[in-house]
N, C-alpha and C positions, 0 to 999 in steps of 0.2 A: 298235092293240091296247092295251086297257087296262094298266095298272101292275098286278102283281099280288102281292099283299104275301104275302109268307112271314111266320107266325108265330112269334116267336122272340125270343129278347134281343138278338140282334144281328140288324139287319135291312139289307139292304142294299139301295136306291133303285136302280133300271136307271142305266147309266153306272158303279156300282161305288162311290155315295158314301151315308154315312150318312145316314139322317135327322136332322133338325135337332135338338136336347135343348135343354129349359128349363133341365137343370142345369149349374151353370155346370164350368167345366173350368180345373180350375189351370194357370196356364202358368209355371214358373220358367226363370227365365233365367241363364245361367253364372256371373256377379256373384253371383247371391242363393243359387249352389250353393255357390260357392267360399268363401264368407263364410260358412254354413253348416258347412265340414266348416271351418275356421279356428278357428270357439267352440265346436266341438266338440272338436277337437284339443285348446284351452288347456281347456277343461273336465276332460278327461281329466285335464291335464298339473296343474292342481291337484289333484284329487282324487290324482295317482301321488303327487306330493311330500306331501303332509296324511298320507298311508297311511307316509310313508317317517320323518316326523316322530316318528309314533305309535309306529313300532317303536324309534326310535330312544331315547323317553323313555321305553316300559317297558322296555327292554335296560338304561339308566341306573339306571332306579330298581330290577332285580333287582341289577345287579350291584355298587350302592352296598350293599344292606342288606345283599349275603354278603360282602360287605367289609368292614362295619362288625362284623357278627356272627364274621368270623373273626378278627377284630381282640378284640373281650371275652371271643372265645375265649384267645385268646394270655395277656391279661392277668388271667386269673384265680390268685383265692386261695386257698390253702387252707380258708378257711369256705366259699367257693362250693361244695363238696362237700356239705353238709350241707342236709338237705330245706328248713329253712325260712326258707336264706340270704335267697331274696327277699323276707321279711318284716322291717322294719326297724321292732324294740319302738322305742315314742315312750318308754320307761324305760329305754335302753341308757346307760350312764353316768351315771345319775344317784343308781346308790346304793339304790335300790331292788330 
């Protein structure tokens, strides 16, 4: 009795085996999985620390400048009240 081909994407050869494919078929092997999820792990584990860095130096750099700004708070003058204290005349002291 003839082979009789079912139409289909998966076709199955009498005895229960596929036909043969020109395309080829990856085959990884345990080595090349385990090495795989290892550079993905340290990949991770750079990117967690980089991200931890980051928080780390803008946390610094807010909590330097309310530091520095509570600090010229403390130290002010009494002309620092007045509107155009941060304007310093290039004729202050000279007489003019």
């Amino acid at each position: 009795m003839p082979v009789q081909w079912k139409l289909g994407y998966h076709m199955i050869v009498e005895g229960g085996c596929k036909p043969m494919s020109t395309e080829p078929e990856k085959v990884e092997s345990a080595e090349d999985s385990a090495v795989e999820q290892a550079g993905e792990r340290s990949t991770l584990r750079v990117i967690g620390w980089f991200s931890v860095g980051m928080v780390v130096a803008a946390l610094g750099i807010y909590l330097g400048s309310e530091l520095r700004s509570r600090y010229k708070f403390k130290r002010r003058t009494p002309y620092d009240f007045y509107s155009n204290s941060e304007q310093q005349a290039s004729e202050f002291g000279m007489g003019i």
